[in-house]
C-alpha positions in Angstrom: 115.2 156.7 149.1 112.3 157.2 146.4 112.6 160.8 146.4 116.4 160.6 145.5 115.6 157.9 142.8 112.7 160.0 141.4 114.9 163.3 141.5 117.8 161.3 139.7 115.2 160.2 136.7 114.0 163.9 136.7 117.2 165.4 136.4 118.6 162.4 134.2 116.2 163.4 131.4 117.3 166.8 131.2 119.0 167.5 127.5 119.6 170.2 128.4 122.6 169.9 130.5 125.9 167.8 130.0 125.6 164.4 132.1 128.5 166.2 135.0 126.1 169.2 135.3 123.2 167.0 135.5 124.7 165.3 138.5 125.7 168.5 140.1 122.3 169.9 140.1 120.9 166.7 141.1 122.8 167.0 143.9 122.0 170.3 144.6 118.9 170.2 144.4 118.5 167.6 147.1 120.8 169.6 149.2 118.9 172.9 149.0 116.1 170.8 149.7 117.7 169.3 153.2 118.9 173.0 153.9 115.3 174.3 153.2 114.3 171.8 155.6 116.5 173.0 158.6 118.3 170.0 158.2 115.3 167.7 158.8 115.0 166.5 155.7 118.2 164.3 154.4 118.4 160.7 153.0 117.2 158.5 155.5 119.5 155.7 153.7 122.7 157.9 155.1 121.0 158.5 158.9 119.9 154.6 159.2 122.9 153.5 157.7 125.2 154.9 160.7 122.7 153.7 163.4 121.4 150.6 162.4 123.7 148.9 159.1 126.3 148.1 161.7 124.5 146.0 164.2 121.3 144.7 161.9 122.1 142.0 159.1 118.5 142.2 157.5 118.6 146.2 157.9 121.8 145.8 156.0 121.2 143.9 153.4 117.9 145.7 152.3 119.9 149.0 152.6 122.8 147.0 150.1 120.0 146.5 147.7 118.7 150.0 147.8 122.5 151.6 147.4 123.0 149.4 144.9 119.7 150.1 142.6 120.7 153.8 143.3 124.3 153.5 142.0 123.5 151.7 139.0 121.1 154.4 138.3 123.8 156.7 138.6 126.4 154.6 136.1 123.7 154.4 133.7 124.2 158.4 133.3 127.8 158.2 133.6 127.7 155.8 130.5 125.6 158.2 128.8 128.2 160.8 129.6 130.4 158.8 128.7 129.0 158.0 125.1 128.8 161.5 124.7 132.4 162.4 125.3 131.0 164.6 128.1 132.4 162.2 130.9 135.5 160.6 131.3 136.6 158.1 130.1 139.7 156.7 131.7 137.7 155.2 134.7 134.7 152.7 134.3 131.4 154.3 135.0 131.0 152.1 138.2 133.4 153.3 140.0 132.4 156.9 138.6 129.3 155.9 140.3 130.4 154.7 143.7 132.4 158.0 144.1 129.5 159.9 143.1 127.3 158.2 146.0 129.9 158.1 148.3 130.2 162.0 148.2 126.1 162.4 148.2 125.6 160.7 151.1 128.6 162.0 153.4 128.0 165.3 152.7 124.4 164.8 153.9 125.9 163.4 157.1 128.4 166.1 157.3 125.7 168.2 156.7 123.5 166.8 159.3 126.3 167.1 161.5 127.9 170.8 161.4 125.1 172.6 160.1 127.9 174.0 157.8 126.1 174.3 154.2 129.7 175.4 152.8 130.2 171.8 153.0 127.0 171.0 150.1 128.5 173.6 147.8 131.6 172.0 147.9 130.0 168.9 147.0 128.3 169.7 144.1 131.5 171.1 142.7 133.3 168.3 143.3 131.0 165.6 141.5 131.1 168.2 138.5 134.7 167.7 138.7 135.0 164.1 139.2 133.1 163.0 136.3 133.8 165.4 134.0 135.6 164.9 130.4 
């Protein structure tokens, strides 16, 4: 999960962009990434998650604390965005957040899955959408 953290700072000190296109590229970055990979490469938080979260309480919990670091790291840019003007603002940024990760990790799965990249373009779209003011 430190590569996603590290890419989210990278991307997160871009000035460059607006906080929603931030986001999107974040994303797409790590999903051009898995793709370049032959879909080897995805969030291991995602493919441990549906194997072992279920049945193992200390796998679980560790894997809590890591979602949980990664999704405040998330609504810290959301606030940002939102501070800006360049974010919504009719929903808090947590929530902003858990929508954001949600879609990040299913589409990985998805992904993983179908072998259908239409599915990660999508994606990215959609978080631009979601958070955007």
């Amino acid at each position: 999960m430190q590569f996603q953290l590290d890419q989210l700072t990278e991307w997160g000190a871009r000035a460059d962009l607006p906080v929603p296109a931030l986001l999107a590229g974040y994303f797409r970055a790590m999903a051009g990434r898995f793709t370049g990979s032959g879909h080897r490469r995805a969030c291991l938080a995602g493919k441990l998650a549906t194997e072992l979260a279920a049945g193992h309480e200390g796998f679980r919990d560790q894997l809590a604390e890591d979602l949980a670091g990664w999704r405040e790291r998330i609504a810290e840019l959301v606030r940002t965005g939102q501070d800006r003007g360049e974010v919504r603002a009719d929903q808090p940024a947590g929530p902003l957040a858990d929508a954001v990760l949600a879609l990040v990790q299913r589409a990985s799965v998805v992904a993983l899955a179908s072998r259908d990249d239409s599915s990660l373009a999508s994606v990215g779209t959609a978080i631009e959408l979601l958070v955007a003011g």
